[in-house]
C-alpha positions as CSV (number, residue, x, y, z in Angstrom):
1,X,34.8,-33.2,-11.9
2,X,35.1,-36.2,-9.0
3,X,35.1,-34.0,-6.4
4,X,32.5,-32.1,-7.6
5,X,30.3,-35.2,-8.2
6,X,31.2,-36.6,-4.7
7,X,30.1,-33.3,-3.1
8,X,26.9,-33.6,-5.2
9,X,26.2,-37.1,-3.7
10,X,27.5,-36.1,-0.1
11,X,25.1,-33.6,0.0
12,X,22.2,-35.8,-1.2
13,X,22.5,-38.6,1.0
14,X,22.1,-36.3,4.2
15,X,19.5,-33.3,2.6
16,X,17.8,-35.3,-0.2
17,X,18.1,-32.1,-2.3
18,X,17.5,-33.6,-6.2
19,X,13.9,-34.8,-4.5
20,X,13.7,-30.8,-3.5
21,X,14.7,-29.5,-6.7
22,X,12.1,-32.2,-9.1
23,X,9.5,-30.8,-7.0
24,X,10.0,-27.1,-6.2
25,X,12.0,-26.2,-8.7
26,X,12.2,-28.4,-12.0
27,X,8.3,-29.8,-11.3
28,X,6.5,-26.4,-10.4
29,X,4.6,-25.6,-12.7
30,X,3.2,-21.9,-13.8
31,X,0.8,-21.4,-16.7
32,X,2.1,-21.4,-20.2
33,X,0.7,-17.9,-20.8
34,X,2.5,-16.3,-18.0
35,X,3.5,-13.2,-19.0
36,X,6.8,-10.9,-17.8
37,X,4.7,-8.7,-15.6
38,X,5.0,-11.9,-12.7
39,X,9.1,-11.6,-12.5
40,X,8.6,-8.7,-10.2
41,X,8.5,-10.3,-7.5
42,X,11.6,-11.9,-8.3
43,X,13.3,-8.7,-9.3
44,X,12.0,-7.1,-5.8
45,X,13.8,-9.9,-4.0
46,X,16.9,-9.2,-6.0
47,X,16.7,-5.2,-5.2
48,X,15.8,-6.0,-1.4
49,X,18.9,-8.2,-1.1
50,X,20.8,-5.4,-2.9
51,X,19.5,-3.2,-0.2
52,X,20.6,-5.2,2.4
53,X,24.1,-5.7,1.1
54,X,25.1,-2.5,0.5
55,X,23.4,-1.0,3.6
56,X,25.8,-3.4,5.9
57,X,28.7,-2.1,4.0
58,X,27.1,1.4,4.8
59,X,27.1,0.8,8.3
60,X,30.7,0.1,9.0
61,X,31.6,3.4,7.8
62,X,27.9,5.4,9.0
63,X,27.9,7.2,12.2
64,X,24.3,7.8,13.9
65,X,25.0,11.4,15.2
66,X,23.8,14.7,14.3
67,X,27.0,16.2,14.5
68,X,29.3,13.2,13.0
69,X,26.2,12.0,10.4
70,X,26.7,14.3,7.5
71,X,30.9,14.4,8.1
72,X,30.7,10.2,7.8
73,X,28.5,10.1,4.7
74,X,30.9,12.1,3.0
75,X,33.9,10.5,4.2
76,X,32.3,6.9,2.3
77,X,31.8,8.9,-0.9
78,X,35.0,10.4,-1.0
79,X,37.8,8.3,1.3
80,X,36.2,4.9,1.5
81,X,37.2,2.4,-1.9
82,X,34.3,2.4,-3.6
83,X,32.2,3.6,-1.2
84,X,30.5,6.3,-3.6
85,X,29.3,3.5,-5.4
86,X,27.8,1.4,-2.0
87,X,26.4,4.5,-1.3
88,X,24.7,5.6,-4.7
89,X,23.4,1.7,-4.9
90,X,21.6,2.1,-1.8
91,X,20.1,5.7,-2.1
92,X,19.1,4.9,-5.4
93,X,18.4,1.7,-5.0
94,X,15.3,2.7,-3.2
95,X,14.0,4.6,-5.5
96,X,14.4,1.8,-8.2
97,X,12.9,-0.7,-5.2
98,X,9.6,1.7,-5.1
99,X,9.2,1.6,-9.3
100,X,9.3,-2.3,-9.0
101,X,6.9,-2.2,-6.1
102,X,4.4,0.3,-8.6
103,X,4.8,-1.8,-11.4
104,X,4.1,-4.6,-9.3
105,X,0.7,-3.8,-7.6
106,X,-0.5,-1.8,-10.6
107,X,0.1,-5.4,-13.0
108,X,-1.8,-7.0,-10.1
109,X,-4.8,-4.3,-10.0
110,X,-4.7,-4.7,-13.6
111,X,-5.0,-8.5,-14.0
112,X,-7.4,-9.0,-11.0
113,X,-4.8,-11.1,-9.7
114,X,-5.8,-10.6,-5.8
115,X,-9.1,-12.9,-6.5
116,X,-9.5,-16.4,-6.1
117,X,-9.0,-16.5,-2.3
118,X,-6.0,-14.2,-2.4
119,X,-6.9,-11.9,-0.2
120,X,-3.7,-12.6,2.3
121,X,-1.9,-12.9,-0.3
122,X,-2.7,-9.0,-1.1
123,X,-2.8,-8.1,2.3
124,X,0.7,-9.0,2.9
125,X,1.8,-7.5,-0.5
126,X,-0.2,-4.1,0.4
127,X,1.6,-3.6,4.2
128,X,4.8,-4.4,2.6
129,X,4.3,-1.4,0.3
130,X,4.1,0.7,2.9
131,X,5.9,-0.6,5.5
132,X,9.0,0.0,2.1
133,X,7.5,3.4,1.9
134,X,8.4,4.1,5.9
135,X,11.9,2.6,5.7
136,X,12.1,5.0,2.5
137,X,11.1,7.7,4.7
138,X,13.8,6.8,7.9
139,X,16.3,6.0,5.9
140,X,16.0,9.7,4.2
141,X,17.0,11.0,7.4
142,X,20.1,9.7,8.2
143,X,22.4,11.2,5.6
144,X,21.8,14.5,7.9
145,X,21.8,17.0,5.1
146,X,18.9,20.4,4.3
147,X,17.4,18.3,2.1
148,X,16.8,14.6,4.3
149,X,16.3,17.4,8.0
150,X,13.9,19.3,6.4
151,X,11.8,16.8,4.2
152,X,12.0,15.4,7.5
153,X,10.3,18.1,9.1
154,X,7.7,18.0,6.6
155,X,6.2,15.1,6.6
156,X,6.4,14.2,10.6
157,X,4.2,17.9,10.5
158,X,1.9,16.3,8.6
159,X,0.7,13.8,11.6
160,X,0.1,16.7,13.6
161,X,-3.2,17.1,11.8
162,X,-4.9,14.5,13.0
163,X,-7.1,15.5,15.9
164,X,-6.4,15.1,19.6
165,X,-3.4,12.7,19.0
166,X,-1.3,14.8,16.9
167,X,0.7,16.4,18.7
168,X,1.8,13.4,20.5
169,X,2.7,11.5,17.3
170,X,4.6,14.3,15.9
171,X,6.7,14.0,19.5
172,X,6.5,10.4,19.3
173,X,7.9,10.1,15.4
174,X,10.4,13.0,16.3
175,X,11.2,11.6,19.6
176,X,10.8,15.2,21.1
177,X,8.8,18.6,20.0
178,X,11.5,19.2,17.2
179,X,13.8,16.9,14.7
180,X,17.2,16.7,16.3
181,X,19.2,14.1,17.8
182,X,17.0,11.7,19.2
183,X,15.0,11.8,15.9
184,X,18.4,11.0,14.0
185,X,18.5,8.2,16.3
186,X,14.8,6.7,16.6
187,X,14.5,6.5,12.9
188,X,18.2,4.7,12.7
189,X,17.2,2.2,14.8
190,X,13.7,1.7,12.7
191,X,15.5,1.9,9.4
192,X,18.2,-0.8,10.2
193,X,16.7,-3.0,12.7
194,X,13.2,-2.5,13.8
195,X,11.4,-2.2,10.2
196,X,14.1,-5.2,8.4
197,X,12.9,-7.6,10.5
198,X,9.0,-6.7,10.6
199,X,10.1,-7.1,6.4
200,X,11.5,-9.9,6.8
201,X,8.6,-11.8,8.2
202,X,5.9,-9.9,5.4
203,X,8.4,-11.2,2.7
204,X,7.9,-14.5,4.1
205,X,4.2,-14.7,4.9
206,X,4.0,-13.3,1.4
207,X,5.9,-16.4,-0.3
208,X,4.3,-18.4,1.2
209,X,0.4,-17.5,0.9
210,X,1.9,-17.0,-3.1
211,X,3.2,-20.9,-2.9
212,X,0.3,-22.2,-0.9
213,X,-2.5,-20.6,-2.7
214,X,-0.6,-21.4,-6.2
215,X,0.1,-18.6,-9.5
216,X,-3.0,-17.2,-10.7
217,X,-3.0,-17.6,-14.4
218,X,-3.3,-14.3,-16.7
219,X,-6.3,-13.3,-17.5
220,X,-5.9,-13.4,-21.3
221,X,-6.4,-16.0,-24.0
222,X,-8.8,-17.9,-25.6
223,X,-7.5,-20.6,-23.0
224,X,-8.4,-18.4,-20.3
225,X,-12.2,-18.3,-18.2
226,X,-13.3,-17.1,-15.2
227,X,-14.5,-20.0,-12.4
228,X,-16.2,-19.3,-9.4
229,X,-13.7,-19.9,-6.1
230,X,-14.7,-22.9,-4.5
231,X,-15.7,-23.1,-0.6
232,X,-12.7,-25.0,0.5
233,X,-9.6,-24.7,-0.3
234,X,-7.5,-26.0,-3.5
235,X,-3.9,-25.3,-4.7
236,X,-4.4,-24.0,-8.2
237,X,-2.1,-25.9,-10.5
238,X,-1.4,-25.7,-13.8
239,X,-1.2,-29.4,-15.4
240,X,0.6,-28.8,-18.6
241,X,2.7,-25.7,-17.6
242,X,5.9,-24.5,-18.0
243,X,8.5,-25.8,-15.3
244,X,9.8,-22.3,-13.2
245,X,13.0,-24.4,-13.7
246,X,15.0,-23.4,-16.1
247,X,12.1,-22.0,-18.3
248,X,10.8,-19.3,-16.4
249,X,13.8,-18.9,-13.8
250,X,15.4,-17.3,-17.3
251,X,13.2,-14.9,-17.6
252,X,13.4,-13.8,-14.1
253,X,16.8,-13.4,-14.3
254,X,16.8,-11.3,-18.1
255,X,14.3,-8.7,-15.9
256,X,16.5,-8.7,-12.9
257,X,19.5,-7.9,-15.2
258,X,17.3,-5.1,-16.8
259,X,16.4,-3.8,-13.3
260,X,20.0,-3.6,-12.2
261,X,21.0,-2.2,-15.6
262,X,18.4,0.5,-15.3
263,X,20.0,1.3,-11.6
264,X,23.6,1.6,-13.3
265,X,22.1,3.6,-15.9
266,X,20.9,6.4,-13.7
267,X,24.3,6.1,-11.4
268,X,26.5,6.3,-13.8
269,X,24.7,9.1,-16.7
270,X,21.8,10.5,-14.3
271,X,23.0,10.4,-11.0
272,X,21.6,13.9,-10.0
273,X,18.5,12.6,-10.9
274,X,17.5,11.6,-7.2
275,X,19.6,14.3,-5.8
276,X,18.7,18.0,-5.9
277,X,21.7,20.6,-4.4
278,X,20.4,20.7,-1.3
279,X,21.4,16.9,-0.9
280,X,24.9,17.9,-0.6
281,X,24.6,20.5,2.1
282,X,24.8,19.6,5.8
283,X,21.8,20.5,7.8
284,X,21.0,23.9,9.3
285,X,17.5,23.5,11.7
286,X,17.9,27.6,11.1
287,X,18.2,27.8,7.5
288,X,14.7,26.5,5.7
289,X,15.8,26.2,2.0
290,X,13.1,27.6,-0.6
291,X,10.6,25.0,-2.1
292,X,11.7,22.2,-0.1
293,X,9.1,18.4,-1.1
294,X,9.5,15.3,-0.2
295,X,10.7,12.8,-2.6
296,X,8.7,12.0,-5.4
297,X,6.7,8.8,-4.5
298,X,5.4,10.9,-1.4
299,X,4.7,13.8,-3.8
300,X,0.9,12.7,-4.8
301,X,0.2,12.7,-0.2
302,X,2.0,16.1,0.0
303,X,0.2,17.7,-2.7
304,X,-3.1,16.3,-1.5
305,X,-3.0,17.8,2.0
306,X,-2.5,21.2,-0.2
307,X,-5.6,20.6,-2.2
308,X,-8.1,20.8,0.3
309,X,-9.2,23.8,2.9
310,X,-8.1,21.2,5.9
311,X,-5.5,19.2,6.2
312,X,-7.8,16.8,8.2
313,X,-10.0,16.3,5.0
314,X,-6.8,15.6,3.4
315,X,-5.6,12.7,5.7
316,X,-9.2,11.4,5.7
317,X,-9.4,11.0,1.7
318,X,-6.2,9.9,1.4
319,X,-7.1,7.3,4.7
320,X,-10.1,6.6,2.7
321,X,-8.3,5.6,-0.2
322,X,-5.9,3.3,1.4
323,X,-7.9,1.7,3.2
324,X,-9.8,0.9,0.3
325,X,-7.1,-1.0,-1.9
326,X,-6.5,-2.7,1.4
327,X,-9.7,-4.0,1.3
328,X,-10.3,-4.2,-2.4
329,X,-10.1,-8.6,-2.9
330,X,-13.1,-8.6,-0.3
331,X,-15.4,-5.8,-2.3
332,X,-14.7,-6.9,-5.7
333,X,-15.5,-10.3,-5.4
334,X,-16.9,-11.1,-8.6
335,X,-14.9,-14.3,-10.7
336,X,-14.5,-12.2,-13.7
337,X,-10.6,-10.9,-14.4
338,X,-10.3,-10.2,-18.1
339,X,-9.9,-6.4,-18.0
340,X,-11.9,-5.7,-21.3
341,X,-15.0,-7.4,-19.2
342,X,-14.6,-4.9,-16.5
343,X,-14.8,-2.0,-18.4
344,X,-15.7,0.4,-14.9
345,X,-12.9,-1.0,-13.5
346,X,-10.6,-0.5,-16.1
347,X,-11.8,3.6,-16.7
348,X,-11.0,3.9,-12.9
349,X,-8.1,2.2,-13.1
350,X,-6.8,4.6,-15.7
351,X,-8.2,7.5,-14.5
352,X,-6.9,6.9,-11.1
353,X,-3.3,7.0,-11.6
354,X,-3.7,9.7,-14.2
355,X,-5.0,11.3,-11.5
356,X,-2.0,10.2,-8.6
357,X,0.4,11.6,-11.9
358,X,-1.2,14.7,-12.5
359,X,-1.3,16.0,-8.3
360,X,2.2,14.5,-8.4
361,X,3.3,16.8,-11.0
362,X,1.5,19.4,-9.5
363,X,3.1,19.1,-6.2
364,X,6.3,19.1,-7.7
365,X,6.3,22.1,-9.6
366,X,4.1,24.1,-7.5
């Protein structure tokens, strides 16, 4: 144990790291009530480091061609050690990345947790959302197979409704008037460089505007009442609290170890479940396979632009929609939270993802 001990102190004497630790660790506080719901951030940080570990391995192996692509995939499923398992971590991984994500915004919406001056605190979460939904949608790509080219297709048609600039996105996203080679390319360089880093930085800002602006307590309890946000600013604290360490840091890791188990689970007894046939096939830009969707968190969009007479009206409502969760901390502004005082709220809340679940099911089947 001595030179354990004298690392300890080496360390301390140049870093001052038990001062960091009694005060960002053992002496921050989060409220006493807090519930499960708030380790999701934790468990996203887990799943985006995941990501990020298995996608280097990934890349010594990946080639960024059309003609190589499909041909290197399957050489890391079936030659490299292990490598079906990088592989089915990463593919799947994303999937399990955007159910956290869900979970996470939906506990957030339900607890009016964006109030209180949290509105960049919201704003960051909201663009990294999306911004994980385009690095979804590159990364689908680059296996090269019918499935990833013609989902492909699909949804880079879909800008081409937009009026007067359209056409040029569609170009500009495909890197040329049809998905090919360059579009292989463009989206590689997005999915492992270009949208990491932009990441990265939301993560960050994100953190940050959580630690600065301080937990918002649940909004449940007889210990719990609304209070008006003040007009300056004040770190909400929670005198009284739990310490994050080791009481809550547990907790964080039991959810984690859930989330990971839940990945396994589907890898090892449901691994199909992400993977329809056409996964496996090498893409043909002269063979359209029959009933081909995206994936099933893009499902709700797809469906949508079906639903009305224009695909224009489509992109505007769902536009329309977007923009107003993004803007949703500066209209409901009110200092109530407890969900059975916001009883409108609550019956759109419901209603609204009842209704995201039904086109969902709709698009999938139709």
């Amino acid at each position: 144990m001595q030179p354990i001990k004298w690392l300890v102190e080496f360390v301390e004497v140049r870093l001052g790291v038990k001062e960091l630790y009694n005060r960002e660790l053992k002496g921050y506080l989060l409220p006493r009530n807090v519930n499960a719901w708030y380790t999701l951030g934790a468990v996203l940080l887990a799943l985006f480091t995941l990501q990020t570990l298995t996608g280097i391995l990934l890349l010594m192996f990946y080639v960024p061609d059309a003609a190589k692509a499909f041909a290197s995939v399957q050489y890391i499923v079936n030659e490299v050690p292990f490598g079906w398992l990088f592989r089915m971590l990463h593919a799947i991984g994303a999937n399990v990345i955007v159910i956290a994500l869900l979970l996470h915004m939906l506990s957030v919406l339900f607890m009016a947790s964006y109030k209180g001056r949290r509105e960049f605190t919201w704003l960051s979460g909201f663009i990294i959302f999306n911004l994980t939904m385009g690095i979804c949608l590159t990364g689908y790509l680059l296996p090269w197979s019918q499935l990833s080219f013609w989902a492909t297709t699909v949804a880079t048609d879909a800008a081409g409704a937009i009026p007067i600039v359209g056409d040029y996105l569609v170009e500009f996203l495909r890197g040329g008037p049809t998905v090919g080679n360059q579009t292989l390319g463009r989206f590689f360089a997005l999915h492992v460089v270009g949208m990491p880093l932009v990441l990265l930085a939301l993560i960050g800002a994100h953190l940050f505007c959580v630690k600065r602006r301080g937990i918002s307590p649940p909004p449940f309890g007889p210990e719990y009442h609304a209070t008006e946000a003040k007009p300056f600013f004040e770190h909400e604290k929670h005198p009284g609290g739990v310490p994050f360490f080791p009481n809550y840091f547990v907790k964080d890791a039991a959810i984690i170890c859930f989330f990971i188990a839940f990945l396994l689970a589907i890898i090892f007894y449901a691994p199909g479940l992400f993977f329809p046939d056409s996964a496996f096939q090498p893409a043909d830009p002269f063979l359209t396979p029959p009933h081909i969707k995206p994936e099933w968190y893009f499902l709700w969009a797809y469906q949508a632009l079906k639903i009305f007479p224009s695909e224009i009206i489509g992109l505007g409502v769902q536009g329309a929609f977007m923009t107003f969760l993004a803007l949703l901390p500066f209209i409901d502004r009110g200092p109530e939270r407890r969900p059975a005082k916001r009883p409108l709220f609550v019956t759109c809340y419901v209603l609204g993802i009842l209704l995201i679940v039904a086109i969902s099911i709709w698009g999938h089947y139709s």
